[in-house]
C-alpha positions in Angstrom: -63.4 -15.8 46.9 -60.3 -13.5 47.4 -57.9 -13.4 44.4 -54.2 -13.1 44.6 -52.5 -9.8 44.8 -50.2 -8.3 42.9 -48.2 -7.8 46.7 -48.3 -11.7 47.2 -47.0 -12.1 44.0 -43.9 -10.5 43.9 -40.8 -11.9 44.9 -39.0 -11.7 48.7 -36.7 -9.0 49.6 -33.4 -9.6 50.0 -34.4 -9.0 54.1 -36.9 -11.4 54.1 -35.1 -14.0 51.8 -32.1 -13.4 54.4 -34.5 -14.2 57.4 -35.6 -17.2 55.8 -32.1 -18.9 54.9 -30.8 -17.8 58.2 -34.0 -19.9 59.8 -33.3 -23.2 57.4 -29.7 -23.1 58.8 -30.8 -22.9 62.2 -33.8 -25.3 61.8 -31.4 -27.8 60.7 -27.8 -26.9 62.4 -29.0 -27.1 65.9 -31.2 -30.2 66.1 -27.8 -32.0 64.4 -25.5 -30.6 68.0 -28.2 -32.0 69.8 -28.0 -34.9 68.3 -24.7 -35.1 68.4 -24.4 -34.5 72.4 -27.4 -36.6 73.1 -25.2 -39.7 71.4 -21.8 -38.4 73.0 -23.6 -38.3 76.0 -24.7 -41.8 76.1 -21.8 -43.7 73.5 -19.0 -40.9 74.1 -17.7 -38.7 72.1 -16.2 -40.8 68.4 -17.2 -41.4 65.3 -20.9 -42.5 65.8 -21.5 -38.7 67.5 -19.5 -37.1 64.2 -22.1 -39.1 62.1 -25.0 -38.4 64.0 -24.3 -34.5 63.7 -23.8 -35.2 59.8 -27.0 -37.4 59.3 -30.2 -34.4 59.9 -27.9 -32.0 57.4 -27.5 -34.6 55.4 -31.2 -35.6 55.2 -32.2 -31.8 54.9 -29.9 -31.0 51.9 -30.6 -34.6 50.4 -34.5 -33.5 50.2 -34.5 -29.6 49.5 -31.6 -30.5 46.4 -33.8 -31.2 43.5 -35.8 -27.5 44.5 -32.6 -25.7 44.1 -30.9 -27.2 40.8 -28.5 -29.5 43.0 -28.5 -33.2 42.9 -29.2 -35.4 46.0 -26.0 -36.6 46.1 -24.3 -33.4 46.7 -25.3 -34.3 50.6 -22.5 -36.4 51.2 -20.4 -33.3 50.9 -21.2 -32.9 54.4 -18.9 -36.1 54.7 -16.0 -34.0 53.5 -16.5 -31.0 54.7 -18.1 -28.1 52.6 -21.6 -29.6 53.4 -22.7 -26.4 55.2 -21.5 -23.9 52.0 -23.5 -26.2 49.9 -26.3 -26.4 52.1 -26.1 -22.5 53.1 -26.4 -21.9 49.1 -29.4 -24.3 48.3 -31.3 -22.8 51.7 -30.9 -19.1 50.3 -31.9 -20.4 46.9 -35.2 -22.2 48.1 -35.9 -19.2 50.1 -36.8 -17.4 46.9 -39.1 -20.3 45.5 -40.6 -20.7 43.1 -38.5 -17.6 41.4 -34.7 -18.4 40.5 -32.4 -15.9 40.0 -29.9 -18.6 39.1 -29.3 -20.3 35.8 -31.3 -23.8 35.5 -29.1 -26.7 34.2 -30.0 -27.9 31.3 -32.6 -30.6 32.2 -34.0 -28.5 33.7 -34.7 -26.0 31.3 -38.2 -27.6 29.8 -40.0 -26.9 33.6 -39.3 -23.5 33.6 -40.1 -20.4 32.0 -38.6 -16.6 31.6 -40.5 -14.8 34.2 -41.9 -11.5 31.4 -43.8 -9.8 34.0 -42.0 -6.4 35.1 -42.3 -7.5 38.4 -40.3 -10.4 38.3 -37.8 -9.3 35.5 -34.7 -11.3 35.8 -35.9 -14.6 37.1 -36.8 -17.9 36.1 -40.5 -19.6 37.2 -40.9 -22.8 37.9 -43.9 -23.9 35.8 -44.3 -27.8 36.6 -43.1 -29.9 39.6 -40.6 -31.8 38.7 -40.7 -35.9 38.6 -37.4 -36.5 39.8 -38.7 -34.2 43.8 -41.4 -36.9 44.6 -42.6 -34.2 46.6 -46.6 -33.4 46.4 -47.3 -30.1 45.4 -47.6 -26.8 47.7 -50.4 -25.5 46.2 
């Protein structure tokens, strides 16, 4: 049975950390226009389309949240308007999981651990899931 490498191990670059926040945005921007022009196309173009363009970003900040220290309610900032900054920051944050180069808040302090391996120096690792995600595990 293979072990894990020390090169698995290691955390992204900022290249591929890049890569991976620009695909969350995508993966979740463009399905929302569609949306949005598949109900302007068949209601017209109002409020219901606005909403409809709102409701996948919404959903996809909603769930990813809890992974990046943000609350789920920090989704309906897409309401107001700086849903996509939020969203942008939690997607670059969640493409360095399970390492955080960010300060936990403080209930979230007990789940995690100061990374002392010289590899990871300066980050934070996530040592339990957290009950709050009700996600099942990656592993």
């Amino acid at each position: 049975m293979p072990t894990e490498t020390a090169a698995a191990r290691v955390p992204r670059g900022r290249r591929t950390r890049m890569i991976r926040t620009v695909a969350l945005l995508v993966g979740v921007v463009v399905p929302s226009l569609v949306l949005r022009e598949l109900i302007a196309a068949r209601f017209g173009r109002g409020p219901l389309a606005d909403l409809g363009a709102v409701a996948v970003p919404m959903a996809a900040t909603a769930w990813l949240a809890p992974y990046a220290s943000y609350r789920r309610r920090d989704a309906l900032l897409w309401l107001v308007g700086p849903g996509i900054y939020v969203f942008t920051v939690i997607a670059w944050r969640v493409a360095l999981a399970p390492y955080r180069d960010w300060s936990p808040r403080p209930e979230e302090k007990p789940r995690l651990r100061w990374s002392g391996d010289p590899e990871h120096a300066g980050t934070w690792l996530l040592t339990e899931r957290a009950g709050d995600t009700r996600h099942t595990p990656s592993r």
